[in-house]
C-alpha positions, 0 to 999 in steps of 0.5 A: 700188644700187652704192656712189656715188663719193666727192666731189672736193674742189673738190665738198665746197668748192663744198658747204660754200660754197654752205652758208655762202651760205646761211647769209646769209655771204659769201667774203672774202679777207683778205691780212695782212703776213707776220711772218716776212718781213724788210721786216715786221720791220725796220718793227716794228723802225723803229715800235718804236724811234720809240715808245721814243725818244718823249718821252712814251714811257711813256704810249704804252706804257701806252696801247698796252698797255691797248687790246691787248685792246680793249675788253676793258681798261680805260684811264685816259684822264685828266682830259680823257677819252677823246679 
């Protein structure tokens, strides 16, 4: 009766995937920008800069600004409804 040994980590992750799995889920792997990176910046900056020198600008903002929290807010799409 001696004390068992304590799992490595790859056998607790090896555990906890083989529980979720069967739970009916499966692994992904999600790659995303890097916010901090300066190519990611500059194109926020680029995209940011289009939008405010957009005619129309005002309804974009107003339009970006209420589906932030889709769909969660509510937009007044106007007359014509929603496209």
């Amino acid at each position: 009766m001696g004390m068992e040994r304590p799992m490595t980590s790859a056998e607790r992750v090896a555990k906890r995937r083989a529980a979720l799995r069967a739970q009916g889920l499966r692994a992904r792997t999600l790659w995303l920008p890097d916010r901090a990176s300066a190519a990611f910046q500059a194109s926020v900056a680029q995209d940011t800069a289009v939008i405010n020198a957009m005619q129309n600008g005002t309804d974009t903002l107003a339009f970006i600004e209420a589906v932030q929290h889709w769909p969660d807010a509510d937009y007044d799409w106007g007359p014509g409804g929603a496209p």
